[in-house]
N, C-alpha and C positions, 0 to 999 in steps of 0.2 A: 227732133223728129218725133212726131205722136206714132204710138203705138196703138195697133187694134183697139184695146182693151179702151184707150183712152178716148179712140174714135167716138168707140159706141158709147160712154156717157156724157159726148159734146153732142152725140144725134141726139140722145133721150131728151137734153136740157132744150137743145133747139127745136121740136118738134113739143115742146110745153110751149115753149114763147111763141111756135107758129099758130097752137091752139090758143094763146091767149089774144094773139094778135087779131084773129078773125072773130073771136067776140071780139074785140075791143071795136072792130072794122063793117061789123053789121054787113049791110048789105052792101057796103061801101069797096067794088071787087078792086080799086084802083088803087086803094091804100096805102104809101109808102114804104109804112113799117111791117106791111104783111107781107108784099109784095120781096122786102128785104129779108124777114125769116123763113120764108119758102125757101129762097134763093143758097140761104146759108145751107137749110136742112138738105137741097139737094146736093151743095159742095163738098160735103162732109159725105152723105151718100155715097157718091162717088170717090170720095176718096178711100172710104172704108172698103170699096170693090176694086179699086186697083189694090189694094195691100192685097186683098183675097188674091188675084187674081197672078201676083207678082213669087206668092208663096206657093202657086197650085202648079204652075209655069217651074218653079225652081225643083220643085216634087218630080215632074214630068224631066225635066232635066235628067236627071239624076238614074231616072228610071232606066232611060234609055241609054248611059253610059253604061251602065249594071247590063243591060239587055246586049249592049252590042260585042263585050268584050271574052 
């Protein structure tokens, strides 16, 4: 399982290759290989906001054990 930390520099690398992609793709918006590193950078996106979102959720948790007892 990736961690955070390893999320964020598979977004940094794929969002080089999506910027290399669309030079490479000109005005060409149909492109394969562009169309295929957007797609990556937003999987990773989202995967890196579900971890966020899983640790903030587990925080809140905890909170309101502490709160209620």
């Amino acid at each position: 399982m990736a961690t955070l930390e390893q999320l964020k520099t598979h977004i940094s690398t794929a969002k080089e290759k999506t910027a290399a992609a669309e030079k490479k793709a000109g005005s060409n918006k149909y492109d394969s290989d562009l169309r295929a590193a957007r797609k990556k950078e937003k999987r990773l996106s989202r995967k890196a906001a579900k971890f966020v979102y899983v640790e903030k959720m587990k925080e809140e948790k905890k909170k309101k054990k502490k709160g209620g007892e």
